[in-house]
N, C-alpha and C positions, 0 to 999 in steps of 0.2 A: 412532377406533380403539376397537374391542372394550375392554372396564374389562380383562377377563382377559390379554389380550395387553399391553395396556401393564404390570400386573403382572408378569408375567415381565421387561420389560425394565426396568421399577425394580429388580428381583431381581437382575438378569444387571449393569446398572450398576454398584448399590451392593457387589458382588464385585467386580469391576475397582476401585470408590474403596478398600475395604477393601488391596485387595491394592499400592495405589499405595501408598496411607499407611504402609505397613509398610515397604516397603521403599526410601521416599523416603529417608530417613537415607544409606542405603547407594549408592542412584543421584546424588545428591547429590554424593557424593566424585565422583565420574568425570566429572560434570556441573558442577560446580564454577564454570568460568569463563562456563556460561550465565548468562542474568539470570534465568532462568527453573527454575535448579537441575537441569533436566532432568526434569521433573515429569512428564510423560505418558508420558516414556522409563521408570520407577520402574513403572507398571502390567504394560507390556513385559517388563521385565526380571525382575520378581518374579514374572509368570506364569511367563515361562522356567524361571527357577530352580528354579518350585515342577515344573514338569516336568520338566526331567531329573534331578532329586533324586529323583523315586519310579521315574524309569524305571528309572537306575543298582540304587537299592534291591531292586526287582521283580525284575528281570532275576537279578541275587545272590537271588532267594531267601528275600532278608530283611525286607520287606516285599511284602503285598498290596497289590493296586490298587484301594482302597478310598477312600469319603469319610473314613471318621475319620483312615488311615493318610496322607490328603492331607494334612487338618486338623496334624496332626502334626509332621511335613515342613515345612511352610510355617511354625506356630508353634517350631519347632528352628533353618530359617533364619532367624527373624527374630532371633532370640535369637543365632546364632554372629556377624550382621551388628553386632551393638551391642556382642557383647565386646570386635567388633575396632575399632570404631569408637569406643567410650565417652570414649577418651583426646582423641580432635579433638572440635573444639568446630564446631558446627555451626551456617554462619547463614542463616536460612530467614526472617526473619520481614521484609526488604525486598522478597522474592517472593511473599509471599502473595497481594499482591490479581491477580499473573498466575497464582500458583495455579489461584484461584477462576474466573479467567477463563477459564482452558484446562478448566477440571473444565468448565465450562458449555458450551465447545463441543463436547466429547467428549459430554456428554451431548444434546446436540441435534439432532449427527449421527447417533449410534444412533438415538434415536428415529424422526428424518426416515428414516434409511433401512430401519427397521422399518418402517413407516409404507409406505415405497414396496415392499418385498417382497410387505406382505402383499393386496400388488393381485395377485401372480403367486406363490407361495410353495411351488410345486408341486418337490417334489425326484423331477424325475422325467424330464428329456431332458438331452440331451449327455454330460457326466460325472458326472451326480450322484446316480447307481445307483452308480458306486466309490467318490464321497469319502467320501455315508454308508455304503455297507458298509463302509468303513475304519472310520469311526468306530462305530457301535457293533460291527464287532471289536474293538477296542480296551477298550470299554465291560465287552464282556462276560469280558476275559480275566484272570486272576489275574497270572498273572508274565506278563514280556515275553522275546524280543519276540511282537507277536500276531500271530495264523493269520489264514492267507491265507482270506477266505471265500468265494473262487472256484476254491481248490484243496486240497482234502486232501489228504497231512495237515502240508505247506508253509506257513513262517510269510510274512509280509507281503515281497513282494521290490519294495519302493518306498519313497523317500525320504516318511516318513510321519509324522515328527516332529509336522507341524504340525495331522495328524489328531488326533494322540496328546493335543496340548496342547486341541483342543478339545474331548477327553473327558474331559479335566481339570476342565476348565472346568463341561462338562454334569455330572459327579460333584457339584462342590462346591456349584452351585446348586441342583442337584437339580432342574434342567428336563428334561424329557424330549428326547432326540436329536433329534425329528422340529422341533421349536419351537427348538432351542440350534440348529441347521446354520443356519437363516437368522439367528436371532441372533448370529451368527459373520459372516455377510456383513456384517449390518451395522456391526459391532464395527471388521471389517478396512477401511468403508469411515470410521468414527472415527478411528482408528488416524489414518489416510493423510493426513487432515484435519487433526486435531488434530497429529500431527508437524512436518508441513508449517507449519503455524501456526509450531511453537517455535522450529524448525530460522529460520524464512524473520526472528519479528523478530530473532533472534540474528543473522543473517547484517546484517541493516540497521543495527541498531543499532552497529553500527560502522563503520559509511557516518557517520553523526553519531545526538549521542544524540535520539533522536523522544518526543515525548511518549505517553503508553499508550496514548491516543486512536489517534495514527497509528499504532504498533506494532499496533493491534486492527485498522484497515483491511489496513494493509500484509498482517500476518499471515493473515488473511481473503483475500488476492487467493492467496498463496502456498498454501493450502489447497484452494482453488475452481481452480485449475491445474493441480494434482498431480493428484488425485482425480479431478476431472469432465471436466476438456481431452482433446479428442482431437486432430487433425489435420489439416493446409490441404487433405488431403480433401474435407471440408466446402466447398470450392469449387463441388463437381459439384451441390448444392444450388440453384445460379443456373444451370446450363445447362440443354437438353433433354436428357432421359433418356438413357440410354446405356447399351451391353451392358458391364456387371459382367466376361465372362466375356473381354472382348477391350477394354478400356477405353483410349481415346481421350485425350490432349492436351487439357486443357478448353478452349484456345483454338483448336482445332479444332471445338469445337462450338456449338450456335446459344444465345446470350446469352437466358435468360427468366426476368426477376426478376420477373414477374407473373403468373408460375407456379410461381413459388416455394411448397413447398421439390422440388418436381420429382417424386413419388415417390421421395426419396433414401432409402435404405437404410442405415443405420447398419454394418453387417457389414461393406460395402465398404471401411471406411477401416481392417479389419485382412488385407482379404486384396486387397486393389489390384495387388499383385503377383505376376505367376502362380506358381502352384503352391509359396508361401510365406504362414508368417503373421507379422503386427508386429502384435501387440496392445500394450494399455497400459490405465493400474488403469479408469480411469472405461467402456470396454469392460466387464470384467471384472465390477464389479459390478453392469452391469446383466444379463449372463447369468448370475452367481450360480454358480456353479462353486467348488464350496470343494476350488480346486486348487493342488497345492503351490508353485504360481509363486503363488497368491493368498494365501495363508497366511503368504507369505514376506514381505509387503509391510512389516509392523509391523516384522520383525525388521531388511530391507534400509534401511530408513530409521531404528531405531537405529545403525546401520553407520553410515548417510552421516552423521550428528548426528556420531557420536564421531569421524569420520574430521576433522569440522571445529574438535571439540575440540582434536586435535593440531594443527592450524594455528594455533591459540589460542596454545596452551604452548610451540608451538615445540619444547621438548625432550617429549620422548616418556616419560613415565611407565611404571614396569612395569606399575601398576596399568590402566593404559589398555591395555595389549599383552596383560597378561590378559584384559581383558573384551570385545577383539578378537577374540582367539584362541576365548573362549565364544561369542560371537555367530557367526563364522563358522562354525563346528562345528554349531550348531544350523540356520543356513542351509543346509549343506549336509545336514545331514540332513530339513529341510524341502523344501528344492529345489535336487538336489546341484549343478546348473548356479552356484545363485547363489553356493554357500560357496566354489567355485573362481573366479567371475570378482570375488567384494569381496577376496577372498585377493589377486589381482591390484592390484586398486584400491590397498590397503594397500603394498602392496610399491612400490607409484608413489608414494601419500605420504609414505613415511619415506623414499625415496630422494630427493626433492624437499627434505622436511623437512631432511633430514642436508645435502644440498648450499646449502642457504639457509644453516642455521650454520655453515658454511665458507667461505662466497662469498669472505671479506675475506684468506684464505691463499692460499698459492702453490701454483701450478697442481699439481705433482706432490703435492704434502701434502694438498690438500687433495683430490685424488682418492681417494689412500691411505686419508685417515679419513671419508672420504664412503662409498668400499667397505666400509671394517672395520665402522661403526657399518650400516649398511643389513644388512651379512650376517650381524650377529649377531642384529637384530632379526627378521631375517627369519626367522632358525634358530628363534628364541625361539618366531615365530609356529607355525611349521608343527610342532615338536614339541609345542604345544599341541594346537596343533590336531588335530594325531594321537591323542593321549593323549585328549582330549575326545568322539573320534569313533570308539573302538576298539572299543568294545562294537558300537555301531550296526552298524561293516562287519562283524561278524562273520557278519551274515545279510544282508546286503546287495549286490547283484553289481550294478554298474552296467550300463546297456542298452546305451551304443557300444560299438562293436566296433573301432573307427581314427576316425583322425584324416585323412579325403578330402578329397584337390584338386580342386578345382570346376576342373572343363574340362583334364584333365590332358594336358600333352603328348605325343606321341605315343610318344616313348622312353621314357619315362617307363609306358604301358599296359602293355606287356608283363612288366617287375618284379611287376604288381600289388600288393605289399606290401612295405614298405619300413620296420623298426621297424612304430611303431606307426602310421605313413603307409598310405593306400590308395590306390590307383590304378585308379579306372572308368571304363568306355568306355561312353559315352554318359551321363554324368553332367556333362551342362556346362549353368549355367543363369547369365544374367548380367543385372542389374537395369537396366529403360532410366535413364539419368540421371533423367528428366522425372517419372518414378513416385516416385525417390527424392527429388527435391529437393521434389516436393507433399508427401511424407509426414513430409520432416524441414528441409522452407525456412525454419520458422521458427525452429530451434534455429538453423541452420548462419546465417540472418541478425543472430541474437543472438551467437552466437558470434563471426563476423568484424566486429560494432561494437564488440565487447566488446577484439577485440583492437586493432582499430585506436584503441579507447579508453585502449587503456594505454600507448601510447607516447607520450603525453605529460602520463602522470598517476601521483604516487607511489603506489605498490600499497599496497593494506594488506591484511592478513592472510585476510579474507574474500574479497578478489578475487584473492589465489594459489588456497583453496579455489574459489570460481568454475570458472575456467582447470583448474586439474586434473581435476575431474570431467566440464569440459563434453568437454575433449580424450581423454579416456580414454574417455566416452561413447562420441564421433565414432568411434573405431575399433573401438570393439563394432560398429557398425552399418557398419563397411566388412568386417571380419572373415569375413562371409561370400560375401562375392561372391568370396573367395578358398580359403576354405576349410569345412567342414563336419563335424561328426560321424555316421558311419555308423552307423544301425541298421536297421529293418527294414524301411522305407521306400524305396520306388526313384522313383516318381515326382516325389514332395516329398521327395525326398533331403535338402534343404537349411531346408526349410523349421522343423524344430525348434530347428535351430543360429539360424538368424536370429529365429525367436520369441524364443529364451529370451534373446538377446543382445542384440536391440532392445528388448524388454520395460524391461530396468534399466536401459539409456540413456534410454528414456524417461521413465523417472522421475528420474532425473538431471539429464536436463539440461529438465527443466521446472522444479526447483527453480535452476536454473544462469538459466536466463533470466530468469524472474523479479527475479531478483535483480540480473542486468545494465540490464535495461530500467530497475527504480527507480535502481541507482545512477547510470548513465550520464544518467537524466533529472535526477537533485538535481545533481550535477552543475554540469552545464549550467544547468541554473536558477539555481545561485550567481551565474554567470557571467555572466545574461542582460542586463547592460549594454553589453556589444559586438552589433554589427549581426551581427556572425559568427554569435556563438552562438546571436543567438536563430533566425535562420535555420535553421541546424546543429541547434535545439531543434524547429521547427517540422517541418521534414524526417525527422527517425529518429522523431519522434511520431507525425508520418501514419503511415509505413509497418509502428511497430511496433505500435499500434492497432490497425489493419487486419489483421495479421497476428494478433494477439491474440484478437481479434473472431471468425477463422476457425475459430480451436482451439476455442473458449471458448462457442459455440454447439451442440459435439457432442451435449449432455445434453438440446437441444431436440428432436434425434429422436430418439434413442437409448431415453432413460424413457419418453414414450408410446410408444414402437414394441412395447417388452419387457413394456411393463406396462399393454395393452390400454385405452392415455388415460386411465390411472388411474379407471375410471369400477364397478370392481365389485370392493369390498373381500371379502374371503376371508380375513382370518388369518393367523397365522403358525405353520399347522398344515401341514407340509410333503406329510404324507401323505394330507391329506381327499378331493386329487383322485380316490385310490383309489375312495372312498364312491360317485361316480358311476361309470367308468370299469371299476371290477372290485372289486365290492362286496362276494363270498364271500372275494377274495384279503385285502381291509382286516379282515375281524375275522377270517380266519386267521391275520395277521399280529399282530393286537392281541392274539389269545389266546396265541401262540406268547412273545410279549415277555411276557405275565402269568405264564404257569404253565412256560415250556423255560427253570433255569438252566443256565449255564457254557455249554458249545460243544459240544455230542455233533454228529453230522456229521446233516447232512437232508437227500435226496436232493430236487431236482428236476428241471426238464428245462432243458440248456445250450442255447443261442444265440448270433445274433450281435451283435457288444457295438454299442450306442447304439438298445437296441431295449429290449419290459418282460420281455426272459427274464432270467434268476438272480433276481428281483424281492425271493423269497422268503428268500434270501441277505442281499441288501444292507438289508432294510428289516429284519434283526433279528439279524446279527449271527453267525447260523449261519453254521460252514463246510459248504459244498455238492462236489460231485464236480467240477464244472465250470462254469464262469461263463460271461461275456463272452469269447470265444476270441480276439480281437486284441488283447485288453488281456494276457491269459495269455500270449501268444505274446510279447509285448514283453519283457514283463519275465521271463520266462525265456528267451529269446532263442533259442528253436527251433520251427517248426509242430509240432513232432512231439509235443512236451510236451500240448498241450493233444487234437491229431487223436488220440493214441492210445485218449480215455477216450471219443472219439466209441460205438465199439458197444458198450462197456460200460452205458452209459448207458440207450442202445438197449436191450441185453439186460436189465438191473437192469426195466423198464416191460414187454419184450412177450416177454418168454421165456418158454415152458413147463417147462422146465427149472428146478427144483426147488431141485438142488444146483447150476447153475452161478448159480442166485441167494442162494443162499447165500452163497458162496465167491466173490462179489462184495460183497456186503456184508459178508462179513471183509474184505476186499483193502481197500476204504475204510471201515472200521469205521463205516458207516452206523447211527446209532441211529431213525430218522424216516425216514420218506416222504411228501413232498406229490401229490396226485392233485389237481390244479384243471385250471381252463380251459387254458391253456397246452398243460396234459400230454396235455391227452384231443385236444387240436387236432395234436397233431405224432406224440402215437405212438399205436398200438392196441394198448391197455392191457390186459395178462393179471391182472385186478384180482383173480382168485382164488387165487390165490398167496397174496397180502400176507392171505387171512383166511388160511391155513395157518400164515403162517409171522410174523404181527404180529398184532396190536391195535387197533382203531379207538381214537383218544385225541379224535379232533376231527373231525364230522361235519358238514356245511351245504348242504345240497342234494348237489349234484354235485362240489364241494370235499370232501377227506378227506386225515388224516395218521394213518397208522399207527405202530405202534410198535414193533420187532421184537424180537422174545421173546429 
């Protein structure tokens, strides 16, 4: 690794220990009944906080979105955390040396997956022309919320929180956006890690208590499953190739484990099912997309921590209902899917919670105050939760339009709308069994050993957490063969609803199996003095192994696939690809980031999205006239929003007209003009205008930006 790149991630680390330390006192309380105090949850939670603490401030007015005013912010919470806290006595020092242990796998996973980024570091296909135009908009805005930089003069219409936090981030380090976005993947792929760790010996260690040693392996398998596991997919790995686009029964096809791995394609194991996608995290960081389902992953897994906290305590603390209600709020404004389906989660386990403390009353009484305590908790939640998330909706419009019945009956077409029910014809798409059970056989066979394991073993508090999340899981990932949300989509009508809902099943219930596979094996090992058991031992080990083995292989093709067999280091300069690629656009770009503050508008030429137009938008922060048109059309939820500035655009580059270029660049207070490759390839450029009526500011060959008077 380059001396200078690992600098930054000493840099970008030692902020993350800083900001854990601080606010460990306060993560501590909530975390309490870990053994581990909740100590990598405290980095999480203090980044949060230092985040919607300036958003709230920004947004009033009352602070700027600066480093010192971060610096600030952050030294105020630390300080409001210890007034309220000064009075409880705080005991930290039997967790220190798993402190130090989780501080070192956090820092190793960053590194590592610095390390593997900067084999491929190019922020430059699929999504990630928007999540960095999100982030430095963000970067470059004073109050919130921030401008849209694919539409003038329109602020951000996307769940963006979690852009927002890592321009928090890139402020307070003071790394540049192009090096902090992959620094962020790798952070998100620590996070996943490192949680997984805390969450996985917490959950064991109350199986029996394990020495540190095995809490460090255990911990480590629980990390390496979450993070990097994919899916019994990895099957098609041992057969003859097969078409991706029409995919076959693998025992339909001819067995070659000496051609192994077959040409197998990593991608397949998220889109195996037509015209739908099931991703999940280890996916995700190897195509590097710093998108809000990815962003969300730190926060969704302090959720599932705390959700097991309250199986701990049993009785439900305000203080936990608060810090529920803050993280869901923040989930939804990172990724509004996830803040509505843990909202769900929570409402299952305090209604499980509340009905466990009642078990031993009579049937009506105890329905009665299983209802009263569930529905007051629940009120508690959602008025939090509203109150936490009022600002954000204020410019926020979500993108479904209904709630669709997948293959709706035929009485039922003609209503077409029904509340906020939909009703299409020709929108029926149903999952073969055989796709579904490859992509999820190995939770659903953890799951039913898990259950047939508890009927004749006393439960203990981790293995009600288990069971809840794995079963709440399971019907995230049936939810859509029934039902779906509409938006702009007609072919893969279904397919975001089943992304965003098998996504957090997936990380669910790989934390959920995990945890089964070790208990149900100590177990049984106690026991292995009957012929039964060990039989019974030797049996659910073959098949869970094997099954384990399936998932647990995916990062074999996946990282060299993504990261060209790691064989040609590059850095963790996101933008250097430019240098080769479009070499005038890289130091128009670098000079525009030197010398253009705030956000005056700069005209370039739009296109279509997952291609290099808006280029000069996303890579600095400028609002543009028009960007990527299918990501505009989403999230304003009309073609017409984005088709209508099509000839404007056109006109603003090849009009002779004088005054109607004028009174277009009033209409979008255009202050810049880019003229590069791009522009000179799609329009024919009335370049004599812009000396009329602008300023050359930046010249380089056939690249120019004007400036208009």
């Amino acid at each position: 690794m380059y001396s200078a790149d690992f600098i930054f991630v000493l840099k970008w680390w030692f902020l993350f220990l800083l900001i854990g330390l601080s606010f460990l006192p306060f993560t501590s309380k909530i975390f309490h009944p870990f053994i581990d105090r909740g100590y990598i949850f405290s980095k999480i939670i203090g980044t949060l906080l230092i985040s919607y603490s300036i958003f709230i401030l920004s947004y009033f007015h009352i602070l700027k979105f600066t480093q010192i005013n971060l610096i600030l912010v952050w030294i105020l919470l630390v300080v409001i955390s210890y007034l309220l806290l000064k009075k409880q006595r705080l005991e930290l020092k039997e967790s220190i040396r798993l402190f130090i242990v989780e501080e070192f796998i956090f820092f190793v996973c960053l590194l590592i997956w610095s390390i593997v980024r900067s084999y491929q570091p190019s922020i430059h296909d699929l999504e990630k022309f928007m999540d960095f135009g999100f982030v430095n908009s963000i970067l470059r805005t004073e109050y919130f919320p921030p401008r849209d930089m694919w539409l003038t003069p329109f602020s951000i219409n996307y769940y963006y929180f979690g852009h927002l936090f890592t321009a928090v981030l890139t402020k307070l380090s003071q790394i540049p956006s192009f090096i902090s976005f992959n620094l962020m993947i790798a952070t998100i792929f620590a996070f996943t890690f490192s949680a997984s760790f805390s969450l996985g010996i917490n959950l064991i260690q109350k199986i029996k208590k394990y020495s540190l040693k095995k809490l460090f392996i255990f911990g480590l398998i629980f990390g390496y499953i979450v993070s990097l596991a994919g899916n019994l997919q990895t099957i098609y790995s041992f057969f003859k190739t097969f078409n991706p686009e029409t995919p076959l029964p693998f025992w339909k096809l001819t067995f070659s484990l000496f051609e192994f791995p077959n040409a197998y394609w990593y991608p397949n194991a998220t889109r195996f099912i037509y015209h739908t996608i099931h991703e999940f995290p280890s996916y995700s960081f190897v195509v590097a997309d710093l998108h809000g389902h990815v962003l969300d992953i730190p926060i969704v897994m302090t959720l599932i921590a705390l959700c097991f906290v309250m199986f701990l305590e049993k009785k439900i603390r305000l203080l936990i209902l608060l810090s529920a209600s803050f993280l869901l709020a923040i989930a939804y404004m990172t990724n509004a899917w996830d803040g509505l389906l843990y909202l769900g989660l929570f409402m299952v386990v305090a209604f499980v919670l509340n009905f466990m403390e009642n078990k031993s009353k009579k049937e009506f009484k105890k329905i009665t105050q299983v209802t009263v305590a569930t529905g007051k908790q629940i009120i508690f939640i959602f008025l939090s939760f509203f109150i936490f998330t009022f600002i954000f909706n204020q410019n926020f419009s979500p993108f479904a339009s209904g709630i669709g019945l997948n293959c709706s009956p035929k009485f039922l077409l003609s209503l077409q709308k029904l509340g906020p029910f939909v009703f299409e014809n020709g929108q029926c798409q149903h999952s073969p069994w055989w796709q579904l059970l490859i992509l999820y056989g190995f939770f659903l066979y953890m799951v039913i050993s898990f259950l047939i394991f508890l009927r004749k073993k006393k439960s203990i508090s981790s293995d009600y957490f288990a069971l809840t999340i794995s079963l709440f899981s399971l019907l995230l990932i049936i939810i859509p063969e029934f039902f779906y949300l509409k938006d702009i989509y007609t072919a893969h009508f279904r397919a975001n609803t089943m992304f965003k809902l098998a996504y957090q099943a997936s990380i669910m219930l790989y934390i959920s199996s995990v945890y089964i596979l070790i208990r149900i094996i100590a177990s049984i090992r106690s026991d292995a003095r009957k012929l039964y058991s060990r039989v019974l031992f030797i049996v659910f080990a073959i098949f869970s192994f094997l099954l384990l083995f399936l998932v647990s292989i995916y990062p074999y093709f996946s990282i060299p696939s993504g990261y060209g067999n790691l064989t040609k280091y590059q850095g963790l300069d996101g933008i250097k690809y430019l240098k080769e690629i479009k070499p005038q656009d890289y130091d128009a770009i670098n000079w525009i980031n030197k010398n253009i503050e705030g956000q005056p508008v700069i005209l370039e030429t739009q296109g279509d999205s997952y291609t290099d137009f808006a280029r000069i938008s996303s890579n600095t922060g400028l609002p543009t006239v028009l960007g990527w048109i299918v990501h505009e059309w989403l999230w304003r939820g009309s073609y017409d929003v984005p088709s209508a500035r099509f000839d404007d655009i056109k006109n603003l580059y090849e009009s002779t007209n004088l005054k109607m270029t004028k009174d277009l660049f009033k209409k979008y207070n255009i202050s810049y003009v880019y003229i590069g490759q791009l522009e000179r390839e799609k329009y024919n450029i009335y370049e004599d205008k812009f000396i009329k009526l602008a300023k050359i500011v930046y010249s380089n060959k056939n690249t120019k930006i004007y400036k208009i008077y």
